[in-house]
C-alpha positions as CSV (number, residue, x, y, z in Angstrom):
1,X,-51.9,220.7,45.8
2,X,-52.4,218.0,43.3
3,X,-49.7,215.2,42.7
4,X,-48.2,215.3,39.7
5,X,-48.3,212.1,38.8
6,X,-52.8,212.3,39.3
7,X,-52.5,215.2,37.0
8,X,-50.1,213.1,34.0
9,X,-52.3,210.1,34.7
10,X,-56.1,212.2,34.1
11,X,-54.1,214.0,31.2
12,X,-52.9,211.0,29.4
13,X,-56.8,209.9,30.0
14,X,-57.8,213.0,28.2
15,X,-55.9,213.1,25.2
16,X,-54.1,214.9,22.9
17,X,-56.4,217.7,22.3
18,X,-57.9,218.4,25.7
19,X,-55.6,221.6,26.1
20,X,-56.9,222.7,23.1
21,X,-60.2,222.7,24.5
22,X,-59.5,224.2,27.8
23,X,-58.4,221.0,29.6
24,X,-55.1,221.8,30.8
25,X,-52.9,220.5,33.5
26,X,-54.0,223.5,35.8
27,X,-57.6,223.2,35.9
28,X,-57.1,219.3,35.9
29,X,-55.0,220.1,38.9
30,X,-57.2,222.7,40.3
31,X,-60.5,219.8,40.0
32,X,-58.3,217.0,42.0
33,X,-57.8,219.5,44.8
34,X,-61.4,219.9,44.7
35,X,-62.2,216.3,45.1
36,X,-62.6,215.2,41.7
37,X,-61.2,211.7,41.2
38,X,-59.4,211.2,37.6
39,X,-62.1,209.3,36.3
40,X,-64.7,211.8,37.4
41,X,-62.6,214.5,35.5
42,X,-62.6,212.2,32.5
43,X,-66.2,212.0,32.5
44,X,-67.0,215.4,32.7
45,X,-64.2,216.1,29.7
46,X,-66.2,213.2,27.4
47,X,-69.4,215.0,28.3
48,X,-67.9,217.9,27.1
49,X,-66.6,216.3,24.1
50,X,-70.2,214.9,23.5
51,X,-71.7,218.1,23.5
52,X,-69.5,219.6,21.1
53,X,-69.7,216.7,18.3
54,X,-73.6,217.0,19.1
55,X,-74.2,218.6,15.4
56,X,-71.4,216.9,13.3
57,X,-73.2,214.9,10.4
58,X,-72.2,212.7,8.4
59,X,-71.3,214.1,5.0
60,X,-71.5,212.7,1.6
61,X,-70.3,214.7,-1.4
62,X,-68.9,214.1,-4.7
63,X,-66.6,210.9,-4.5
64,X,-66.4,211.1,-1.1
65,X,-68.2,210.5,2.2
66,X,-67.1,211.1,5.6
67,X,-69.0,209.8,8.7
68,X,-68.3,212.9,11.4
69,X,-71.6,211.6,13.8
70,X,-69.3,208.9,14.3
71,X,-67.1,211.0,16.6
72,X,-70.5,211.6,18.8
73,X,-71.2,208.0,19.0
74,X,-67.4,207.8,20.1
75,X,-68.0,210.3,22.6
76,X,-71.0,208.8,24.0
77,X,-69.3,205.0,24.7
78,X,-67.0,206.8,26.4
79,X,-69.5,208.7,28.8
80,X,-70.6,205.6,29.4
81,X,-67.6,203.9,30.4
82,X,-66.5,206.6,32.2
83,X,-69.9,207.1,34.4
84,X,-69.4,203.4,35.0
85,X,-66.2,203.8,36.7
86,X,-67.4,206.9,38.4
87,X,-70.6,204.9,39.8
88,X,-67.5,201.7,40.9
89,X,-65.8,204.6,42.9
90,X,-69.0,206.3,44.7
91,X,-69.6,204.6,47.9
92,X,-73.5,203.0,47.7
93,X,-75.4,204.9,50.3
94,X,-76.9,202.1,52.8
95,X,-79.1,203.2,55.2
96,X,-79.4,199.5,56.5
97,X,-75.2,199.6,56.8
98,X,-72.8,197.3,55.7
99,X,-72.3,194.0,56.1
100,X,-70.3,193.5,59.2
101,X,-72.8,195.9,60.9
102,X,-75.1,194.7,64.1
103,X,-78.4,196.5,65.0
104,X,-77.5,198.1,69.0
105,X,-79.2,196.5,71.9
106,X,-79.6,197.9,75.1
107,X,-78.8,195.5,77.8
């Protein structure tokens, strides 16, 4: 079972509006028992995010103007950052090994 603290720490990285959207404390929960790290969770939440500001335009009408493909511009630095993070927490695969490793020799 997740820790609580994990899932109040990937919440607070989701926002306000993540349960709105389906992003509750369960299946948050239910995707660290799976494997998911938090940042991992908050990638694939900003990737949904992405996807649904994908049509907001920006709107100019009488007097007034608001910029709504902003928010998928928003959404996209932050699939960015968060793939970053993801990629800092992924072990490289090496087929040559690490550093401290020796090729065998039979003696």
């Amino acid at each position: 079972m997740a820790d609580a603290i994990a899932v109040t720490q990937a919440m607070e990285m989701l926002g306000p509006d993540a349960p709105a959207n389906g992003w509750d404390e369960i299946r948050v929960g239910q995707d660290l028992d799976n494997g998911l790290t938090i940042n991992a969770i908050a990638l694939a939440w900003w990737r949904a995010r992405m996807a649904q500001t994908a049509n907001m335009m920006d709107v100019s009408e009488a007097g007034s103007s608001r910029s709504l493909g902003q928010a998928w511009q928003h959404a996209q630095a932050m699939v960015n950052y968060y793939q970053a993070e993801v990629l800092r927490e992924t072990p490289v695969d090496n087929p040559r090994g690490t550093l401290r490793s020796y090729p065998m020799r039979r003696v």
